[in-house]
C-alpha positions in Angstrom: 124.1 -54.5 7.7 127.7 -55.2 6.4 126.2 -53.3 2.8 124.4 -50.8 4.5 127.6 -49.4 6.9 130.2 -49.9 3.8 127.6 -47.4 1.9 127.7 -45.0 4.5 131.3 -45.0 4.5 131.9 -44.3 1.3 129.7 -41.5 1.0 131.0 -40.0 4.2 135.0 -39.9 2.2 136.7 -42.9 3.9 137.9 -43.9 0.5 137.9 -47.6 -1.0 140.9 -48.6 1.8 138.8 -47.0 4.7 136.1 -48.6 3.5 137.0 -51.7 3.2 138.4 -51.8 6.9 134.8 -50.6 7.7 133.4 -53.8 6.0 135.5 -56.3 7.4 135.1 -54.8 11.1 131.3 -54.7 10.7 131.2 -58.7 9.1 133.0 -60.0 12.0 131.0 -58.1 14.4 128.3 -59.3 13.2 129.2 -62.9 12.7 130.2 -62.7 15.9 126.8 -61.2 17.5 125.1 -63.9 15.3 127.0 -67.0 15.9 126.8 -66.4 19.4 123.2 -66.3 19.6 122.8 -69.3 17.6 125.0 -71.2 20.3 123.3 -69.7 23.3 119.7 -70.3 22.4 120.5 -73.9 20.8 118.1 -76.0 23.1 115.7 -73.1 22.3 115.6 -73.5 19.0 116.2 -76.8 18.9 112.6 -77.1 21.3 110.9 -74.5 18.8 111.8 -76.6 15.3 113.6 -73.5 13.9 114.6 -75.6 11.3 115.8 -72.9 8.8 119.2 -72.5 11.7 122.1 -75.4 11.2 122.6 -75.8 15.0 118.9 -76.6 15.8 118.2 -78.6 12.7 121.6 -80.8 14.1 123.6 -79.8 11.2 126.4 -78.1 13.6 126.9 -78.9 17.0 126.7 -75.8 19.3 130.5 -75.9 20.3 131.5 -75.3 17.0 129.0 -72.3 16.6 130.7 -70.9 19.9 134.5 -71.3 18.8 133.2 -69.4 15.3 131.7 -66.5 17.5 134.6 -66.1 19.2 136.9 -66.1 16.4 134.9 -63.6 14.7 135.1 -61.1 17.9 138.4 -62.0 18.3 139.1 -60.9 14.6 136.5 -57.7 15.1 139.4 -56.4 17.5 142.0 -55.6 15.0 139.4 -55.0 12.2 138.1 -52.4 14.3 141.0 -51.0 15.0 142.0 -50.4 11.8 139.9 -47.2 11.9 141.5 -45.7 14.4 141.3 -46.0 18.3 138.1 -44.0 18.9 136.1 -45.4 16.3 137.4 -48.9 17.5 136.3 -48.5 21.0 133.2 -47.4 19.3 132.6 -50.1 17.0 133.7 -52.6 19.7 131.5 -51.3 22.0 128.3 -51.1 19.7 129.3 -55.3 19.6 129.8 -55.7 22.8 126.1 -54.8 23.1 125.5 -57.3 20.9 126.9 -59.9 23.1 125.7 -58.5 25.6 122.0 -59.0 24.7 122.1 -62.4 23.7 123.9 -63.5 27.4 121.2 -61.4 29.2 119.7 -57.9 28.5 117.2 -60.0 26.3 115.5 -61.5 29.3 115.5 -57.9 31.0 113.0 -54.9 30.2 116.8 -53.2 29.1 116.3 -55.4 25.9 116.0 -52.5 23.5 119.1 -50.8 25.4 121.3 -53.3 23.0 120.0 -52.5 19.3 120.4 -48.9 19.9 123.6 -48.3 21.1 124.7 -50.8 18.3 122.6 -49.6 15.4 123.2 -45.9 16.9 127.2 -46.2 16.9 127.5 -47.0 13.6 127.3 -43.3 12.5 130.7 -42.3 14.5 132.2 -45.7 13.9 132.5 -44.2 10.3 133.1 -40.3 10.8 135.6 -40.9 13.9 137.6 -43.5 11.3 137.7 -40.2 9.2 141.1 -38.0 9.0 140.5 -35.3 11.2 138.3 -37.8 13.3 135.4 -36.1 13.4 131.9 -36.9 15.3 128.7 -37.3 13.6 125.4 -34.9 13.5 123.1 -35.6 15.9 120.8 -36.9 14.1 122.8 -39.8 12.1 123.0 -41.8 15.7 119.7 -41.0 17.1 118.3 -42.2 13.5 120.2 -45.3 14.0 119.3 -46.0 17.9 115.6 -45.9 16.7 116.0 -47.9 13.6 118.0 -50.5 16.0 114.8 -50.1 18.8 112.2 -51.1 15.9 114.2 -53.4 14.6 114.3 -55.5 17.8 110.6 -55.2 17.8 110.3 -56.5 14.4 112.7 -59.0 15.3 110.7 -61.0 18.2 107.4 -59.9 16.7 107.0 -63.6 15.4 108.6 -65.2 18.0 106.7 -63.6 21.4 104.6 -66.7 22.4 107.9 -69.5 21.9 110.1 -66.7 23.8 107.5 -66.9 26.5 107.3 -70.1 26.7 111.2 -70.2 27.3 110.9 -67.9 30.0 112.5 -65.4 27.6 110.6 -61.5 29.0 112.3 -58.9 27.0 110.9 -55.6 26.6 108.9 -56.5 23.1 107.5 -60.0 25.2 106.0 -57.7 28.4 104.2 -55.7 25.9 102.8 -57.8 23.7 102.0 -58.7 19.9 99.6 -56.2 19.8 101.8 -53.1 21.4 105.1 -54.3 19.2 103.1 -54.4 15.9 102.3 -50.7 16.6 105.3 -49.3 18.7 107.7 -51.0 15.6 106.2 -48.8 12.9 106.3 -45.7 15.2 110.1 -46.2 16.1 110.8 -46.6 12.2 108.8 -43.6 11.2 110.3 -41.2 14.1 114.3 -42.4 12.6 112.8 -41.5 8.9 111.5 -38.2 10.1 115.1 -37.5 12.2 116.8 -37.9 8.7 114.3 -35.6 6.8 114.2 -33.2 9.4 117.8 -33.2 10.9 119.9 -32.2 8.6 120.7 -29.0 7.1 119.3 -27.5 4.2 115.9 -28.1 1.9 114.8 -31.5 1.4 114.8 -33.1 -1.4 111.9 -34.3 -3.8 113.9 -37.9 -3.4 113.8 -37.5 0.3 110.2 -37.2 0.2 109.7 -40.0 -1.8 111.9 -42.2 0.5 110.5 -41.4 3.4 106.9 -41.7 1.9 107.9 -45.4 0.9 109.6 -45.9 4.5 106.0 -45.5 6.0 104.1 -47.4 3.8 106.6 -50.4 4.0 106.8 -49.6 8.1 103.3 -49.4 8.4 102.2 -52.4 6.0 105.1 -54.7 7.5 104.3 -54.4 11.0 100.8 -52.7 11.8 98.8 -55.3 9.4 98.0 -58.5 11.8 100.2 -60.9 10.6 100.6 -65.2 12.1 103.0 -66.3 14.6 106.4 -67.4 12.7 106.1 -64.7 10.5 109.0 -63.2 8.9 107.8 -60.4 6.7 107.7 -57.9 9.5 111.8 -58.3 10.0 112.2 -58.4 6.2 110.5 -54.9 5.9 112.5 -53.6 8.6 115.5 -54.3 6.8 114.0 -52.2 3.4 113.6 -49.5 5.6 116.7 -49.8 6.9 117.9 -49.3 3.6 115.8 -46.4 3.0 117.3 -44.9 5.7 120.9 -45.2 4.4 120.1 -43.7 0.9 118.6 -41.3 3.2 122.4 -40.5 4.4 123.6 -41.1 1.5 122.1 -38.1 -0.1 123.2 -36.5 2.9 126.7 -37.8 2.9 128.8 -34.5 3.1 126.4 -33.3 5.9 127.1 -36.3 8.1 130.3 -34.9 9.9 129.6 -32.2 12.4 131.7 -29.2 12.0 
């Protein structure tokens, strides 16, 4: 995520410095939204032998996991700031919903509400950090919101029976395997189509091509029946995540609105 936003930054014009600020804000965020799952659903994983985390294979005790979260978001203050006011309140907020999900929203139908205002804040987090502050096109956060809502999908896709187990009944978990493996490939396709259709302009031969190779790797990753514990579905999401950048990327200098 950390590459993906420091991409889109550059190729909007904030510069190596503005950049830079835009990475650091975005690690600790993230650090932050990750750590602090890790120490909230310790027992959880701890009970479900996820083995491949430190805290639930009783390599790090969840305290310490905690204290690291906190520093990071502590740290994701200034760091955000460094952009500017507005895109800090932005970026803060877009983690903020991060927390948010792992204290609560991710037992409540609202689950998805999370992913997209993070994923879809990105987009001004970098154009309001510009000089004039300027907001994005419409279609660089409603790209992102539905990249974030598939990418929850994707994300509990291997985990719906343990999270039911846990009493865990997000969105993804009251649908279903079945629903998720199909809604996930739709929410991925409808942010590809946003950022071939959206912008301004013809579209590109490379643009086709991208967005041909989203669907394949959207459709294969998700809509093919895969086992429980699965992670290929999360790992496609992320490739098509990246898709989607390059997507911007080609459309850097039509990312500010005017």
């Amino acid at each position: 995520m950390t590459v993906l936003v420091t991409a889109l930054a550059a190729a909007a014009g904030r510069g190596l410095a503005g950049s830079a600020a835009v990475a650091a804000a975005v690690l600790a965020g993230q650090l932050s939204i990750g750590w602090c799952n890790d120490a909230v659903d310790a027992q959880r994983d701890t009970d479900g032998g996820r083995r491949d985390k430190p805290v639930a294979a009783g390599e790090l005790p969840p305290r310490v996991v905690a204290v690291a979260a906190g520093t990071a978001l502590a740290l994701c203050v200034p760091l955000s700031l460094l952009s500017g006011a507005a895109a800090g309140a932005i970026h803060l907020g877009g983690t903020v919903a991060g927390w948010a999900y792992n204290l609560w929203l991710k037992h409540t139908v609202f689950s998805p509400l999370s992913y997209a205002v993070g994923f879809g804040s990105l987009p001004a987090f970098v154009t309001l950090g510009l000089l004039p502050p300027s907001w994005p096109q419409w279609w660089a956060p409603v790209a992102g919101a539905l990249l974030g809502v598939g990418a929850h999908l994707v994300n509990v896709l291997p985990d719906i029976e343990d999270d039911l187990a846990a009493g865990v009944r997000g969105l993804p978990q009251r649908l279903g395997r079945v629903a998720c493996r199909w809604l996930a490939p739709l929410m991925m396709l409808a942010a590809v189509a946003v950022l071939v259709a959206g912008p301004p302009g013809p579209v590109g031969a490379m643009s086709w091509m991208l967005a041909a190779a989203a669907a394949a790797i959207s459709i294969l990753g998700t809509a093919v029946p895969s086992k429980a514990g699965n992670r290929w579905p999360f790992r496609a999401a992320i490739v098509v995540a990246g898709m989607a950048v390059a997507q911007l990327l080609l459309r850097g200098p039509d990312l500010v609105r005017t």
